[in-house]
N, C-alpha and C positions, 0 to 999 in steps of 0.2 A: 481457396476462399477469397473471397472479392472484400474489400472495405465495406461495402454499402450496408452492411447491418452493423456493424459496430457503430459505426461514423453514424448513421438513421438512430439507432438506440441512444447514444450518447448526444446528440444534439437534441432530441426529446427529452432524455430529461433532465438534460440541462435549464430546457426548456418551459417545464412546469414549474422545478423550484425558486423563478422568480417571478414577485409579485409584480402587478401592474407599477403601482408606485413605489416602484421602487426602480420601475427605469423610466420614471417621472411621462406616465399614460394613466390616463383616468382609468377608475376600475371594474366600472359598465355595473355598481351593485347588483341586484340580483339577476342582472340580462346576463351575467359570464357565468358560461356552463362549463368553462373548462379550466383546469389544475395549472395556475400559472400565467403563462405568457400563450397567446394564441402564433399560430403561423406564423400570417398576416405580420403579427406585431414584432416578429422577430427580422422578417424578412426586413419590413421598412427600418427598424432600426439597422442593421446591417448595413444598407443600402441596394439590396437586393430585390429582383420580383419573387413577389410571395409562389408563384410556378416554380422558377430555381428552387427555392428553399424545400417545398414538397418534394419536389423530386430527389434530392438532398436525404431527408428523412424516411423517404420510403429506400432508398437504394437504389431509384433508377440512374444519379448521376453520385460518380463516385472519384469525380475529377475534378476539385473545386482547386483555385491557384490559390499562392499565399496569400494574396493580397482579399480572396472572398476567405479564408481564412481566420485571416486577422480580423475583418468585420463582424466575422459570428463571435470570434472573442470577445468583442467589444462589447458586441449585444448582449452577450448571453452572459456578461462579468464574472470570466476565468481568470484566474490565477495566473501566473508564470508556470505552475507546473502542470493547469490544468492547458493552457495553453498547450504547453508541448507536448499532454498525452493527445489532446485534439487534433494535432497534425502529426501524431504517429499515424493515426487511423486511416490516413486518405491511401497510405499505402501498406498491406499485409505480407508478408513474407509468409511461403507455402511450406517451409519447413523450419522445425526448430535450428535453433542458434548455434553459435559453438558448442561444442561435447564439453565436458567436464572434465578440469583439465587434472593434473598429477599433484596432490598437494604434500608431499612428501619431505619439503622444505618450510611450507608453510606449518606446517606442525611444528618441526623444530621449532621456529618462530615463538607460536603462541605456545610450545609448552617451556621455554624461556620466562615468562612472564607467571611468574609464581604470584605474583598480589592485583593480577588483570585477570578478571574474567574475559575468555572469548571465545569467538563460536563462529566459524567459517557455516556463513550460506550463500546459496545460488540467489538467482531472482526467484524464485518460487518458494521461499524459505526454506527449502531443504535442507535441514545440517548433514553440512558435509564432515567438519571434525569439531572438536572442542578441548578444550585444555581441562585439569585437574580441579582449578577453581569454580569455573563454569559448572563441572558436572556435580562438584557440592553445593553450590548456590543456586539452582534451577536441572535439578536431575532429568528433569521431564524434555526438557532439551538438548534428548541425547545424540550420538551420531545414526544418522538415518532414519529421525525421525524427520517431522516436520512442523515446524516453531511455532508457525501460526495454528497449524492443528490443537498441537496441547494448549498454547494460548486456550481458546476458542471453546476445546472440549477438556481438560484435566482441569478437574475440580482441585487439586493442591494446585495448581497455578493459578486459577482466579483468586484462590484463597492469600497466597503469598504476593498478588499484586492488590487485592485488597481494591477500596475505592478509585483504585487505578484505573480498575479492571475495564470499564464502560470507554472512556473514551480511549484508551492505547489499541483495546478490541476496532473500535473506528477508524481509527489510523491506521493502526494493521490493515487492515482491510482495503485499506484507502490506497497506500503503499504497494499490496497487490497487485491492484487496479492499475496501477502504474506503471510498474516491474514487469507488468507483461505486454502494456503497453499496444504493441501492432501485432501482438499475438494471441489472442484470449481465445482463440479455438482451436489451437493447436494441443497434442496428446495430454502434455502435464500438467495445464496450465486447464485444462476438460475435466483431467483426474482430480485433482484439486477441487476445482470449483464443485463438482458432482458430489464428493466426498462431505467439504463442507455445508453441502446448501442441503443434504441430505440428513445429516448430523448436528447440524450445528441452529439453534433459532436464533440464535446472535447474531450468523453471518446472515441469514437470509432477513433480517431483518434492517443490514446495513448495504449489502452489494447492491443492492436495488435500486442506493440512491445516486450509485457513479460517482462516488465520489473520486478524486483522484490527490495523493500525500507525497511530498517526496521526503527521503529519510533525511533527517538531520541529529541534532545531539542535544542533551539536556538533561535531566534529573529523573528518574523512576526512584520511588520508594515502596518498596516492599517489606514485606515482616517475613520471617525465615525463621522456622519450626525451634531454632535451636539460638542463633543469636538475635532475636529481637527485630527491631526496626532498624531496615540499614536506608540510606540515602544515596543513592547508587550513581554516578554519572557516567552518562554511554555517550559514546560516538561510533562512527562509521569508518571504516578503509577500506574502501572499492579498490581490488584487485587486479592491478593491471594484465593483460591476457586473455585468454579466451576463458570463454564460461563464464561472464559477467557477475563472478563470484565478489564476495563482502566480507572482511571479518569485524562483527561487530563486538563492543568494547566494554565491558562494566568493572568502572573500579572507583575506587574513594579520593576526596580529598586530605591530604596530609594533615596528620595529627587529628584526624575527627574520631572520631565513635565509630565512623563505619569503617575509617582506616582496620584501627584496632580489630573488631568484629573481624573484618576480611582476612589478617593476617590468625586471626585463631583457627577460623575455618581453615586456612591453607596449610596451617602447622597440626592438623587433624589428617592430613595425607589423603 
């Protein structure tokens, strides 16, 4: 698989979702027939000829340097992480990544941690394992499923994330998009996407727009069938090794509500 459709896709629509004024070019009122930013408009912002740039989005040239790179970043006002899923794209790898690697320590690990919730995933949210707390606080993400699946499609998980639900589903999503990075048509990352965009109106109503999220840490609140409203704070631990695996984090702040709540649920076995 060659770059030039991803890289074409993702620079289009990057491309429509900004406005004229908003990378300070008149907005042609009703003479603009098109979603966004034209070519043209992208090309000269960049500093490129608007020919490169077509041939860029069609897939005929699939070897642009860093330096015409960073230009479209500029133009096209990416992110730092959209930045760098943009220059995954110029180059694809023909097969999946490291195998999956032994986590047989890593469980010790997290089933050590009786008042943490966690959940070893791959880059494709696969749960690979989970500890005791995890699997009473969010069941549906069990081992062997897949996180972002029940996200997406288990009705008690939208339920228990509540007004969450909308934008963590975007991110999720987002994060995806990221996570697979210079691989999006490779087998798992097919199965996945097929799965969801088959199942899911949520997903197909958010991959479309390319977004791309990198994970980081913060607060989710959720309501939990038995203790209430908990206030949960996650983080991430990228896994040194192969299989670009994650254990991600959910536990409370000292002496709060959701401390308490956590430790009743863990003393429930």
């Amino acid at each position: 698989m060659t770059a030039g459709r991803p890289l074409g896709e993702y620079l289009r629509a990057r491309r429509e979702l900004i406005r004229p004024e908003d990378a300070g070019l008149p907005d042609g009122g009703a003479r603009r027939r098109v979603a966004g930013l034209r070519r043209s408009e992208v090309a000269m912002l960049a500093g490129i000829s608007t020919e490169y740039y077509v041939k860029l989005e069609q897939g005929r040239e699939i070897h642009p340097t860093d330096q015409v790179l960073e230009a479209l970043s500029r133009a096209l006002q990416l992110d730092a992480t959209a930045r760098s899923y943009l220059a995954s794209l110029v180059h694809l790898p023909q097969h999946e990544t490291a195998p999956r690697r032994e986590l047989g320590h890593i469980r010790w690990l997290i089933d050590g941690w009786p008042l943490t919730a966690a959940i070893v995933h791959d880059r494709y949210n696969d749960v690979l394992a989970t500890n005791a707390l995890m699997r009473a606080l969010i069941p549906a993400y069990r081992e062997g499923s897949n996180s972002l699946a029940a996200l997406l499609l288990d009705p008690e998980v939208r339920e228990l994330y509540g007004e969450e639900w909308e934008g963590l589903t975007a991110r999720s999503v987002a994060l995806l998009r990221a996570n697979s990075g210079p691989q999006p048509y490779l087998v798992r990352t097919q199965q996945l996407i097929a799965q969801l965009t088959r199942e899911s109106p949520r997903f197909r109503e958010v991959w479309p727009r390319n977004d791309v999220h990198g994970a980081g840490d913060g607060v989710h609140r959720i309501t939990h069938p038995r203790m209430g409203t908990l206030a949960l704070r996650f983080a991430r631990l990228p896994l040194i090794g192969p299989g670009e695996h994650s254990i991600f984090l959910y536990y409370a702040e000292p002496g709060t509500p959701t401390a308490a709540a956590l430790a009743a649920l863990a003393a429930e076995g």
